[in-house]
Structure formats: C-alpha cells, structure tokens
N, C-alpha and C positions, 0 to 999 in steps of 0.2 A: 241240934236241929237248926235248920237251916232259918234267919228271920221270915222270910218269904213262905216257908211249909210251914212256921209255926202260925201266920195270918190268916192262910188256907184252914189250917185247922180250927182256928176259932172261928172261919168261917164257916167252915162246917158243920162246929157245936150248934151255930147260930140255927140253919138249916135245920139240922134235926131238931133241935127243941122245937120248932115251928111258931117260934117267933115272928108276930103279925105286923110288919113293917109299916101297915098303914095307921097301927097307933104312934103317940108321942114318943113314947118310951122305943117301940122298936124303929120307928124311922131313927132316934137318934144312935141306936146300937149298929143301925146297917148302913148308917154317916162314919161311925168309929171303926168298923170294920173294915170301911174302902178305904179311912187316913190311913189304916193302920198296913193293909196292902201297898200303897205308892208307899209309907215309908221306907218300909223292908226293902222295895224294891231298890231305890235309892241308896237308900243304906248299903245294898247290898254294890253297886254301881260304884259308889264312891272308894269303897273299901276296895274292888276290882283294881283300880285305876292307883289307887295305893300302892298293891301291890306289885305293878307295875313300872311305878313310878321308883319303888327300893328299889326293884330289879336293875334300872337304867342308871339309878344312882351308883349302886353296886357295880358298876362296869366300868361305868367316869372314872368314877374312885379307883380302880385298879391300872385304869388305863393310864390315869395322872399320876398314878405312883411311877409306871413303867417311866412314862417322857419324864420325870422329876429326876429318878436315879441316869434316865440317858444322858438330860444337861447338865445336870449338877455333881452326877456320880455319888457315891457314897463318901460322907463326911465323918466317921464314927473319929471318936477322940485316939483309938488307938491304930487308926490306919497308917498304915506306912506308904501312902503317895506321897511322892515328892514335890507334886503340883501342887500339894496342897499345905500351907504350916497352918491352919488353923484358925487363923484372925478371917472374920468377914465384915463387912462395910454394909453400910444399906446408903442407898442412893432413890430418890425418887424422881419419878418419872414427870419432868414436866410440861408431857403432852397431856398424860391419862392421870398421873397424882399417883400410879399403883408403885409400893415401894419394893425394892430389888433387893438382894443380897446378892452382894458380889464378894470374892477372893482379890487377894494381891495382881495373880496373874492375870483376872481380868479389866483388873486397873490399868496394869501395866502394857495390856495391850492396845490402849489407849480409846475402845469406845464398847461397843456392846449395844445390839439390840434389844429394846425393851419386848418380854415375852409379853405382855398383853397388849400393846399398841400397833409394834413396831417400829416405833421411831428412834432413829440413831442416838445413841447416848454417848456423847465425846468426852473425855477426862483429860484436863491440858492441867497439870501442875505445874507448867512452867513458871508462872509468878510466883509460885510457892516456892519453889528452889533459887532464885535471883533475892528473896528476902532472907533467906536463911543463909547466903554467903556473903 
C-alpha cells in the first residue's frame, strides 16, 4: 500500500472512531495525521523523481558507453588491431586538469583534442630525441 492511502486510512480510523479534535489529545492526533499526509505525499514525490532520475542515468550510461567504444574502440588484451599494441599513456589536460588516456598512435600524431574542454593537446618530443642522440 501505497504511503499516501495508508495516511488516508488512518485518517479514516481517526474519522470513525469519532475522535473530538477539540480536545488536547485529539487536536494533537489530527496535527499527526496532517504531518503524516504531507509526509507521504513528499515521500512519495521524491522517490517519483528518483526514479526518474535512474531512468536518465540509465540512458547517459548507455549512450557514454556507445561514444566511449566509437572513440576509443575496443581495447580487450586479445584484439587483434593493429592500431592498437597495447601500451596507453595518460596525459592531463592543462586547461581543465581532466586526465586522458591515450595510445602510441595518438601521440604520434602529434596532438589531440581534449574530450572534456576542447583544447588542443600538442605532443612535441622533439627535445626528447636530440638528448638521446
């Protein structure tokens, strides 16, 4: 039963018993009986928007999985892409701080947009290779 039909009902019981609300005792039962209506109701409001709110989560979630495997593709340890050996790098973003995992090839193609800012991410090893020759 529903909380909202079960406040009805004890408002009900109240009702029939014929409980005289102009004494101490029943003014304070037909005080408890209205808290106990807005609770339900509320209660019942909040838990609505709850389940709502899985629903949309539930949707993200599926939709982020979708774009995740469209930019990243599938990473499993026994795939056989060739774009792909395996090693990834993390690099942070330092416009937004959010950090990246990238592959070889997209080091190697020298920059990459950050998927939560936007801002161009440039990879210049070139000092790196003039100290190791």
């Amino acid at each position: 039963m529903e909380l909202s039909k079960k406040a009805a009902y004890l408002k009900g019981l109240m009702d029939g018993l014929k409980i005289d609300t102009e004494t101490n005792e029943g003014k304070i039962l037909a005080a408890m009986a209205d808290l106990l209506e807005e609770m339900a109701a509320s209660v019942e409001d909040i838990a609505d928007e709850v389940n709502e709110t899985v629903e949309l989560v539930d949707i993200l979630d599926e939709d982020l999985g979708e774009l995740e495997d469209a930019v990243y593709g599938d990473y499993d340890d026994d795939d056989d892409d060739e774009d792909f050996d395996g090693d990834l790098y993390e690099c942070v973003c330092p416009n937004c701080g959010d950090t990246i995992c990238l592959d070889e090839n997209i080091i190697a193609d020298g920059s990459i947009e950050c998927p939560n800012c936007g801002e161009n991410l440039e990879f210049d090893f070139s000092e790196i290779e003039d100290d190791e020759e």
